[in-house]
DRENTORMAR-408998 format. One record per residue (C-alpha): residue number from 0; x negated, z negated, y. Coordinates in nm, 3 decimals. Last residue first. Example, Ala and Ser with C-alpha at 12.3 -4.5 7.8 and 13.67 -1.06 7.14 Angstrom:
[atom 1, [-1.367, -0.714, -0.106]]
[atom 0, [-1.230, -0.780, -0.450]]
***
This chain:
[atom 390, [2.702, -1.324, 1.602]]
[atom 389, [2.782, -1.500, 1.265]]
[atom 388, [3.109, -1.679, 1.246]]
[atom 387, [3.070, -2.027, 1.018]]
[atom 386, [3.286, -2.187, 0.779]]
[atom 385, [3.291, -2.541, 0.626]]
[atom 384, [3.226, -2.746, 0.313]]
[atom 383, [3.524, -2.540, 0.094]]
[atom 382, [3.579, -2.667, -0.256]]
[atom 381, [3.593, -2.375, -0.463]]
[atom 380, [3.919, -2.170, -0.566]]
[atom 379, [4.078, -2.189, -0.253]]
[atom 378, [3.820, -1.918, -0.090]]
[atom 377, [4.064, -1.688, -0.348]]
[atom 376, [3.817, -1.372, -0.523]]
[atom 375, [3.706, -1.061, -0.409]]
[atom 374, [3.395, -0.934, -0.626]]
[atom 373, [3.078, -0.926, -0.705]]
[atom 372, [2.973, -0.966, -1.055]]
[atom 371, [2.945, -1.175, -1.344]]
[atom 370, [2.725, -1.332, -1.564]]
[atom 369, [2.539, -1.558, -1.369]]
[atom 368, [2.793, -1.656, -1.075]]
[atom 367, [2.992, -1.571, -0.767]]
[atom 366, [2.924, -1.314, -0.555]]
[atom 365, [3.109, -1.282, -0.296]]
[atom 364, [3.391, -1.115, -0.076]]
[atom 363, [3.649, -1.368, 0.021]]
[atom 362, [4.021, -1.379, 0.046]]
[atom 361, [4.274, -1.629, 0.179]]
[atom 360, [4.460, -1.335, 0.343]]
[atom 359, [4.167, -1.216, 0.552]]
[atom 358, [3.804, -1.063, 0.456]]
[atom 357, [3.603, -1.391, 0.412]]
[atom 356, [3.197, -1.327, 0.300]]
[atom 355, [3.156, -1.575, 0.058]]
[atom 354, [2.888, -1.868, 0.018]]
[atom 353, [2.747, -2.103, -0.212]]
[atom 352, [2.478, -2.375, -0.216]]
[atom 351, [2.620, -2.618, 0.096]]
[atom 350, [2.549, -2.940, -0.119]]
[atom 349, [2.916, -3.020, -0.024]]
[atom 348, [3.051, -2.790, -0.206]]
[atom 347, [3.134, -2.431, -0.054]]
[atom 346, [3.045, -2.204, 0.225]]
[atom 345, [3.328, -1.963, 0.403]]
[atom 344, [3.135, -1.696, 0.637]]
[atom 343, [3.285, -1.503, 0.883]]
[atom 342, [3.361, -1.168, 0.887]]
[atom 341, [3.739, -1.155, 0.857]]
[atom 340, [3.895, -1.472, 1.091]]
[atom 339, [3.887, -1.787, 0.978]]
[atom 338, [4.119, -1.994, 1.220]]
[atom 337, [4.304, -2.291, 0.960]]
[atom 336, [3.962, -2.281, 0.769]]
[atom 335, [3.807, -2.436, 1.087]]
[atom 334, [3.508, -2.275, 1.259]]
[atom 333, [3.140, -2.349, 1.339]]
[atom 332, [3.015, -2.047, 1.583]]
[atom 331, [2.665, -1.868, 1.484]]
[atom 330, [2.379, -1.982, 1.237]]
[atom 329, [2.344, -2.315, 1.097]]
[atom 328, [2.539, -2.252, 0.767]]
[atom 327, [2.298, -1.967, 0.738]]
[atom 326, [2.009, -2.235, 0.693]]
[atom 325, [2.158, -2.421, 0.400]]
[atom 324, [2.293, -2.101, 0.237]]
[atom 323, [1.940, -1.941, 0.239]]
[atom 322, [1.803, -1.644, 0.339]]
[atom 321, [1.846, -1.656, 0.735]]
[atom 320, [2.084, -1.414, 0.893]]
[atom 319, [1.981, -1.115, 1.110]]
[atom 318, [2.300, -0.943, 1.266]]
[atom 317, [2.278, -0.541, 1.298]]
[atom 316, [2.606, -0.493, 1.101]]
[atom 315, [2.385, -0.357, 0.752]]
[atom 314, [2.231, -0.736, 0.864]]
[atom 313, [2.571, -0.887, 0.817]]
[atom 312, [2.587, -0.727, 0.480]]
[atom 311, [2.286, -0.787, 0.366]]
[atom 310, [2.231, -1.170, 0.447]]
[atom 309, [2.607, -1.235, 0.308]]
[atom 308, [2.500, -1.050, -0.059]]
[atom 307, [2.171, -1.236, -0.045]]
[atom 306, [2.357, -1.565, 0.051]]
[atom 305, [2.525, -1.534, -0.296]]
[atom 304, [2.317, -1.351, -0.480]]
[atom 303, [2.285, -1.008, -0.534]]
[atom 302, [2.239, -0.701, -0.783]]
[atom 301, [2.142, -0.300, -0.745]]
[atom 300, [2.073, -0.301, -0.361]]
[atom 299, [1.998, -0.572, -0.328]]
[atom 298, [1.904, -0.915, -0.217]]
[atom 297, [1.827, -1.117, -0.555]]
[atom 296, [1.709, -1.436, -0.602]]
[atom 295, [1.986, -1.530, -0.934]]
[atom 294, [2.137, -1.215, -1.001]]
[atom 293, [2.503, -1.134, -0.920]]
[atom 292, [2.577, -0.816, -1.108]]
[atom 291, [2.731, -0.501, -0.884]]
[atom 290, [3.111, -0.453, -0.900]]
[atom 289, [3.191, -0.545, -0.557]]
[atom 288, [2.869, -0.394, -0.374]]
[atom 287, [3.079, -0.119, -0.132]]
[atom 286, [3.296, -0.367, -0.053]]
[atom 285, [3.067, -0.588, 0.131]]
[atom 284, [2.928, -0.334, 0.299]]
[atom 283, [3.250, -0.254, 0.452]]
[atom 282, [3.304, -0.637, 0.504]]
[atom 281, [2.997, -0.632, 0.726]]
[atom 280, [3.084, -0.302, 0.911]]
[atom 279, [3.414, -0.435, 1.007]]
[atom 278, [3.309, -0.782, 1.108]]
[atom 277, [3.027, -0.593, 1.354]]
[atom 276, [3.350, -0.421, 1.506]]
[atom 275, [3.547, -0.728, 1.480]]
[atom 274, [3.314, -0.946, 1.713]]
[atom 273, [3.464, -1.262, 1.641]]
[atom 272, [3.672, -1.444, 1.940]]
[atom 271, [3.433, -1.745, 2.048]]
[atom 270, [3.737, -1.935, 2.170]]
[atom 269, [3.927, -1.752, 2.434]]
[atom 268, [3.925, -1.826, 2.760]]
[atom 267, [4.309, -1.835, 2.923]]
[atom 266, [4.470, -1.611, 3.159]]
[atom 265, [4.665, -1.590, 3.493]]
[atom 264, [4.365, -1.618, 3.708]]
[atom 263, [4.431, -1.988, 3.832]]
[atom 262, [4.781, -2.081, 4.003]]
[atom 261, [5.030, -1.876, 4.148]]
[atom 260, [5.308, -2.132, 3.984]]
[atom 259, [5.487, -1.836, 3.861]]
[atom 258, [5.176, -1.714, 3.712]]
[atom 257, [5.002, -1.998, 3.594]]
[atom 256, [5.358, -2.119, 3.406]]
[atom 255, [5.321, -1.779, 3.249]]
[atom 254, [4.984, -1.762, 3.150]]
[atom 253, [5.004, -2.079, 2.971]]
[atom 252, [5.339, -2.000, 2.803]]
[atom 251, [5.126, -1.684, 2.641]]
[atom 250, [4.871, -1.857, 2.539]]
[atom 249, [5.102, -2.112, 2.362]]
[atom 248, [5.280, -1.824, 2.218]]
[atom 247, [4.940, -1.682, 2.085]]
[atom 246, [4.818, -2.042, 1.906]]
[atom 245, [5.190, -2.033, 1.791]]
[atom 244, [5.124, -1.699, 1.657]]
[atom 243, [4.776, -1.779, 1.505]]
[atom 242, [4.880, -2.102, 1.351]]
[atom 241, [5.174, -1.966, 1.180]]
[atom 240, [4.944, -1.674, 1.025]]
[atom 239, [4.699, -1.940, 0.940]]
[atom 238, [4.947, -2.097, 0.750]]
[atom 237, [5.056, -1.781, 0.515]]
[atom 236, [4.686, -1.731, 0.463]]
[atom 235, [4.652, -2.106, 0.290]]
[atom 234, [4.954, -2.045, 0.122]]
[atom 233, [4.847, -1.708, -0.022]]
[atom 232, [4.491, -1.871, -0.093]]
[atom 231, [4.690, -2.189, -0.275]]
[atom 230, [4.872, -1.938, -0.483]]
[atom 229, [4.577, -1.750, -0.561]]
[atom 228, [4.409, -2.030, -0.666]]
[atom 227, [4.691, -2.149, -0.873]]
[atom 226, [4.665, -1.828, -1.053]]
[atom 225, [4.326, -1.826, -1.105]]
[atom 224, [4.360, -2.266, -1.243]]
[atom 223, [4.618, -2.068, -1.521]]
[atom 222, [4.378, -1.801, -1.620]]
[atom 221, [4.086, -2.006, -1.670]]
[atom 220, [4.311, -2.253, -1.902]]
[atom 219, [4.429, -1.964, -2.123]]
[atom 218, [4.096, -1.803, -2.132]]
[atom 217, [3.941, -2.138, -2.252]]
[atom 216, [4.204, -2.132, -2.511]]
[atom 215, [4.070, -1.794, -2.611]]
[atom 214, [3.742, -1.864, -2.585]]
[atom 213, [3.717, -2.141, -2.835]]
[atom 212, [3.973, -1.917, -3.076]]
[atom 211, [3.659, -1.649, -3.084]]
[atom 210, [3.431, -1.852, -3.168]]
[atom 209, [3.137, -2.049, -2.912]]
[atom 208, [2.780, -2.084, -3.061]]
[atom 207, [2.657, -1.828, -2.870]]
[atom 206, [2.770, -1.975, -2.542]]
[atom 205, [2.577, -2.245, -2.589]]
[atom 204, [2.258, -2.050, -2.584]]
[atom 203, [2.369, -1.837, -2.306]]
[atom 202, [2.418, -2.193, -2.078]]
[atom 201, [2.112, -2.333, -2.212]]
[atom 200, [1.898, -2.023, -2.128]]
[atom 199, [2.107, -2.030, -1.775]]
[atom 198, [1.995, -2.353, -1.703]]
[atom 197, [1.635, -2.341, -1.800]]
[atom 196, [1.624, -2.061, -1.607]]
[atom 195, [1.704, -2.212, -1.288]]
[atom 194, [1.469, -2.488, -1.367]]
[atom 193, [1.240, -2.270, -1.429]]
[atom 192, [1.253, -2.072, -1.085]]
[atom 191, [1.262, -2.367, -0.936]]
[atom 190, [0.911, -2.523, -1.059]]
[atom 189, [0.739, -2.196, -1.003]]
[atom 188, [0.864, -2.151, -0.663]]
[atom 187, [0.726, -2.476, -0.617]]
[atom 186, [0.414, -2.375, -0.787]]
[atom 185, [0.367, -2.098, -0.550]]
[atom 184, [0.416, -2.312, -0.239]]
[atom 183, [0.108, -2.532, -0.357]]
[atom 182, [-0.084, -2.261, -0.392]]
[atom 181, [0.029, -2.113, -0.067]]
[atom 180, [-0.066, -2.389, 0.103]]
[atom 179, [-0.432, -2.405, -0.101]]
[atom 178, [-0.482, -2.079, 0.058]]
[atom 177, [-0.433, -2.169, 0.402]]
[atom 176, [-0.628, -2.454, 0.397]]
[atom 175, [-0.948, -2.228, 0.313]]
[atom 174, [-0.841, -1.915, 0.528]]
[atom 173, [-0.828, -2.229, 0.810]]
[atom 172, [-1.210, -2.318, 0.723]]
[atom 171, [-1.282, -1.965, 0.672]]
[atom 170, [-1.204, -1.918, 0.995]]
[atom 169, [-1.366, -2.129, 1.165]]
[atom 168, [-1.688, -2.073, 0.957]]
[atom 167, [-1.675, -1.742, 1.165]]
[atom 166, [-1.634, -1.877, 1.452]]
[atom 165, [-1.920, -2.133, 1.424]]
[atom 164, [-2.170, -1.785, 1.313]]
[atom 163, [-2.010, -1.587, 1.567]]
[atom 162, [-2.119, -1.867, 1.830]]
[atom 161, [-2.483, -1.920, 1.730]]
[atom 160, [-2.538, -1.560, 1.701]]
[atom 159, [-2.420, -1.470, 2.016]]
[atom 158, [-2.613, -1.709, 2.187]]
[atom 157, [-2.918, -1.575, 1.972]]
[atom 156, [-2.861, -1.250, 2.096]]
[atom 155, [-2.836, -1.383, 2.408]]
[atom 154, [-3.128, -1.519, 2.444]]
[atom 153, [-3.302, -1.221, 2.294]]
[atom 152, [-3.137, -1.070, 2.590]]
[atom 151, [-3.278, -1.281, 2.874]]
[atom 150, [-3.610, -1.272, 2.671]]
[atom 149, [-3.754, -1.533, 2.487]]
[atom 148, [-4.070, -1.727, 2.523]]
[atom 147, [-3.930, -2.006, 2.710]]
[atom 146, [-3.734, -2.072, 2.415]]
[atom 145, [-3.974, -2.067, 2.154]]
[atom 144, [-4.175, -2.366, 2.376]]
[atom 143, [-3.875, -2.552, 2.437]]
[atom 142, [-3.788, -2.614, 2.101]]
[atom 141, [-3.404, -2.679, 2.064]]
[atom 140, [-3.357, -2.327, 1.976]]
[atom 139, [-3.493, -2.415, 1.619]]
[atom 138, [-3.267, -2.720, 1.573]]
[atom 137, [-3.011, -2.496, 1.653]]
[atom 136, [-3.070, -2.219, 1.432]]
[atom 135, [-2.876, -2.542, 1.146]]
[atom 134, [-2.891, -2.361, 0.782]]
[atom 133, [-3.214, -2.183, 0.854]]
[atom 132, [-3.302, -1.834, 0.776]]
[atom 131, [-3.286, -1.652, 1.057]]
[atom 130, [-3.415, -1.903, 1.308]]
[atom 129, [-3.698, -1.988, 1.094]]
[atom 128, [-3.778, -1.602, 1.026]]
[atom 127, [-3.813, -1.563, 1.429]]
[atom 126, [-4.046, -1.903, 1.434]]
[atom 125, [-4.261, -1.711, 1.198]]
[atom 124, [-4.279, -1.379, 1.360]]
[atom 123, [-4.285, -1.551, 1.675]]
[atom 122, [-4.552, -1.315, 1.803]]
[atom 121, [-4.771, -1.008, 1.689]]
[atom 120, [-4.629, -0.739, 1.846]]
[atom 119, [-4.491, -0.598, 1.516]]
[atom 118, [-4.380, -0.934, 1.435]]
[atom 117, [-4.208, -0.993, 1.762]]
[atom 116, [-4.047, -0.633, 1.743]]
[atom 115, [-3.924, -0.751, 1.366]]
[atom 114, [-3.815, -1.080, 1.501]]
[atom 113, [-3.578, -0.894, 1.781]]
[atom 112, [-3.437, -0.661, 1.531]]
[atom 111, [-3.336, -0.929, 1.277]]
[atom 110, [-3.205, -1.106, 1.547]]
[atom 109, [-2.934, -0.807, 1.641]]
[atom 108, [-2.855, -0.761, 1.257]]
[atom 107, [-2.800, -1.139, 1.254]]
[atom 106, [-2.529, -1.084, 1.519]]
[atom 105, [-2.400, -0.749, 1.406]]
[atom 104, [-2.362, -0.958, 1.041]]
[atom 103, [-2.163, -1.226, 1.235]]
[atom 102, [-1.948, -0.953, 1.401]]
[atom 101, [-1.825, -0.830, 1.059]]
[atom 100, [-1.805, -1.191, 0.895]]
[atom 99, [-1.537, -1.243, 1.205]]
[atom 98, [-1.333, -0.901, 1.116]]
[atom 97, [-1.362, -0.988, 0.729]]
[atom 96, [-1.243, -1.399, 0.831]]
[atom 95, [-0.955, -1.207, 1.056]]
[atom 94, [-0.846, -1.025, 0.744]]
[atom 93, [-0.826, -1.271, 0.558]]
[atom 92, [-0.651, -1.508, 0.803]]
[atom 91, [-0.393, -1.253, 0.849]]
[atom 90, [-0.344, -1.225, 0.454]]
[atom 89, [-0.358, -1.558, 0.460]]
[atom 88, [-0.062, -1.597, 0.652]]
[atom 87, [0.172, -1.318, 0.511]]
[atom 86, [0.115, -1.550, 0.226]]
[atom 85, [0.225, -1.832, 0.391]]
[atom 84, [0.547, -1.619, 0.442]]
[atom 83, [0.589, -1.480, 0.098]]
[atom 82, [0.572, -1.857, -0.046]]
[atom 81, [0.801, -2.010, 0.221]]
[atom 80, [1.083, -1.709, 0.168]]
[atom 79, [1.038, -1.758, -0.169]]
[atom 78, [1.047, -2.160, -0.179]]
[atom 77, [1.370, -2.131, 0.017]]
[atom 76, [1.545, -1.865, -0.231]]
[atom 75, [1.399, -2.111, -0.558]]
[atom 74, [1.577, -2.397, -0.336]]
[atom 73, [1.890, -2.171, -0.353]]
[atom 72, [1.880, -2.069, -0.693]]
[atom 71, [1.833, -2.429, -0.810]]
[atom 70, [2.176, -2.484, -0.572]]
[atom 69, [2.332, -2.236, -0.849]]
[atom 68, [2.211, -2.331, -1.121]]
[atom 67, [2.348, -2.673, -1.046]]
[atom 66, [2.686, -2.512, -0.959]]
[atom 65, [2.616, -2.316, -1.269]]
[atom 64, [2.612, -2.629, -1.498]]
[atom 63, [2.859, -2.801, -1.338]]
[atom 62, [3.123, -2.507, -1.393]]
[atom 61, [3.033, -2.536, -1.762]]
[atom 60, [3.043, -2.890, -1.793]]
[atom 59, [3.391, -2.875, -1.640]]
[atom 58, [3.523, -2.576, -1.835]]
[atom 57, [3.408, -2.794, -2.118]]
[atom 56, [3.614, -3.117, -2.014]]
[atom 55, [3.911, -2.891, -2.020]]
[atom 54, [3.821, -2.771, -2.385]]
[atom 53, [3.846, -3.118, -2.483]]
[atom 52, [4.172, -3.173, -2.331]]
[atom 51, [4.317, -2.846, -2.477]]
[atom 50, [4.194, -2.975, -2.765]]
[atom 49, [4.340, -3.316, -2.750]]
[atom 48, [4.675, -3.165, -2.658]]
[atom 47, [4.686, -2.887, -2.957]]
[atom 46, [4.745, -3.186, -3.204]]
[atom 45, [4.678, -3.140, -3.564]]
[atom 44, [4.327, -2.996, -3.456]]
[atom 43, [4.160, -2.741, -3.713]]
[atom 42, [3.836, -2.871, -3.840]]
[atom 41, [3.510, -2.697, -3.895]]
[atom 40, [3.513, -2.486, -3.588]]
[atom 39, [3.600, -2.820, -3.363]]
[atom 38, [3.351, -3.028, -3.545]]
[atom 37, [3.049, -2.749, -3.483]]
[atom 36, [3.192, -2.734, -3.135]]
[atom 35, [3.130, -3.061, -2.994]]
[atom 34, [2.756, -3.092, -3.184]]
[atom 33, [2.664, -2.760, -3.020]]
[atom 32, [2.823, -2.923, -2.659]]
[atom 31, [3.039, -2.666, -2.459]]
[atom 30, [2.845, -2.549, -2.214]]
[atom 29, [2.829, -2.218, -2.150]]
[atom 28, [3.257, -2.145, -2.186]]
[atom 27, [3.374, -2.057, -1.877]]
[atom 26, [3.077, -1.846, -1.720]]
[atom 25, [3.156, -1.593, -2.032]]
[atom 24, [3.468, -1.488, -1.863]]
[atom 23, [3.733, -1.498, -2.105]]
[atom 22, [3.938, -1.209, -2.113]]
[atom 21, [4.311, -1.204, -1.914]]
[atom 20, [4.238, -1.131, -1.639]]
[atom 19, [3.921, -0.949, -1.642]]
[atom 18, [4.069, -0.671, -1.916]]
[atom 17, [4.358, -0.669, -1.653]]
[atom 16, [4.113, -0.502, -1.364]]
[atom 15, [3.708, -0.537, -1.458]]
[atom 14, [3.538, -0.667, -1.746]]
[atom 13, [3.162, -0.872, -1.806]]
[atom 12, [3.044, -0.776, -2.090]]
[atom 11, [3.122, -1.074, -2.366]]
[atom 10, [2.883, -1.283, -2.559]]
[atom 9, [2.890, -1.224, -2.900]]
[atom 8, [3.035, -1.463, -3.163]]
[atom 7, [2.827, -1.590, -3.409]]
[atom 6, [2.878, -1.521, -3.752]]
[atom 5, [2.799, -1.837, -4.017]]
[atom 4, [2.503, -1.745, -4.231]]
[atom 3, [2.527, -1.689, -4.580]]
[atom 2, [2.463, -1.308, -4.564]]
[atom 1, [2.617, -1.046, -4.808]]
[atom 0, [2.368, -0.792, -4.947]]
***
């Protein structure tokens, strides 16, 4: 039985090598408005200019869309880390509350044994169950004659009770605050991890409603700004090549004039010079991922990040980096794009909330987006905030 309803186009797998080319990626086309393309499906444009226009202003809303998914995923990163680690912290307090309770119950065991021998003998059987079973022993200790009637070591049996008893509601005090820390961390993590969501539901829902012609043009305009990025990268590579060799020869005049002038040790100090053997093994990691989905939170093995992907593959080279963009951008030496050297780390926008592992030639390692995967890609096609070198 035929259906009346109007086909919707599936979303695409992501593709590899010339299928990736020259096939839309489905992170160019999320958010395109329903109302937008409802008029564009129903009515063919008599001038391709407008359209191209209008599907230019929908590459836009699509890249803001996942840029703001994207800095989502990063406060949903920081609320993780805060969450796990104030839970780390109750758990100690727990634990220490259980150890406390422990020695509290020795305590009262302790009296109990003492006001059984006094009831057996006769004495302070009633000023024994006082102690034991009031809320505040201290207004019991406070009378003289019970006191002088004790022993050295019912004395400090008490002592001890007195003090496990404060320690112990201590520690539930902090177990207390604790807890309602990580309550309140856990509905921040909440609150970003629906907001992230919320983006990429709208994002795949739009995407539905795209046809096949929609993606096609968008394809067309994708594919011309990855060529220009390429072009810029190449550029951008070919000028840091210039740099480094007149940086060199400038090195080199240096030590020469110190040398015939017999002045100072005949060489110059380097500036932070990146540890290439710790570079290696990061971009080696690196590699080994390209292909695996970026997920929003995730730090391997099977799907990253952004910073996940950078956190892994500096620690596979030994070197701890925090979770987040915004706190890996404080880590190590701050250098300019004109000296990147492979290893370091290229961040983007000025919100800080992406980040690529560079590997030379204008090139990154990273991974970029919902819906796709990591992979090498131009640093020029993002606006760069800055670049640091991890050591």
């Amino acid at each position: 039985m035929a259906s009346h309803r109007k086909p919707r186009s599936r979303i695409p797998a992501p593709l590899t090598g010339h299928g990736r080319r020259t096939a839309v990626g489905f992170t160019t086309a999320a958010l395109a408005s329903v109302t937008l393309l409802s008029q564009t499906a129903n009515a063919a444009p008599a001038d391709p200019k407008p359209a191209t226009q209008s599907l230019e202003k929908v590459k836009e809303k699509v890249d803001t869309l996942y840029h703001q998914a994207e800095t989502a995923t990063q406060h949903y990163n920081a609320a993780k880390e805060r969450t796990d680690q104030q839970r780390g912290k109750v758990d100690k307090l727990l634990d220490s509350v259980a150890q406390r309770t422990e020695k509290l119950n020795e305590a009262r065991r302790m009296l109990g044994q003492y006001a059984a021998a006094q009831y057996r003998d006769g004495g302070m059987a009633r000023s024994a169950a006082t102690l034991l079973f009031s809320n505040n022993p201290q207004d019991v200790f406070d009378q003289s004659h019970l006191m002088d009637r004790m022993t050295g070591r019912q004395k400090q049996a008490v002592d001890d009770f007195q003090k496990q008893r404060a320690e112990a509601a201590k520690e539930r005090g902090k177990a207390s605050e604790s807890l309602a820390s990580l309550t309140s961390a856990q509905k921040q993590l909440k609150i970003q991890k629906k907001t992230v969501q919320d983006k990429l539901t709208e994002a795949r829902r739009l995407l539905a409603n795209l046809t096949a012609k929609e993606k096609a043009r968008l394809a067309a305009i994708e594919k011309k700004k990855a060529e220009e990025d390429r072009r810029k990268a190449a550029a951008l590579a070919e000028k840091q090549r210039q740099e480094a060799a007149a940086r060199k020869k400038q090195q080199e005049q240096q030590q020469q004039e110190q040398r015939n002038t017999g002045s100072g040790s005949g060489s110059t100090t380097p500036s932070a010079p990146a540890d290439t053997s710790k570079a290696a093994q990061a971009i080696a990691f690196a590699k080994a991922q390209i292909g695996k989905p970026y997920v929003w939170g995730a730090t391997g093995p099977s799907s990253f990040d952004c910073s996940g992907l950078t956190q892994a593959a500096w620690k596979s080279a030994g070197i701890s980096l925090p979770r987040t963009t915004w706190d890996q951008v404080k880590v190590g030496t701050r250098v300019s794009t004109s000296q990147l050297q492979p290893g370091d780390l290229v961040f983007f926008y000025d919100d800080i909330s992406h980040v690529g592992l560079y590997i030379g030639d204008g090139m990154m390692i990273h991974a970029p987006k919902p819906g796709d995967v990591v992979k090498k890609a131009p640093i020029t096609e993002m606006p760069i905030y800055g670049s640091v070198r991890p050591s």
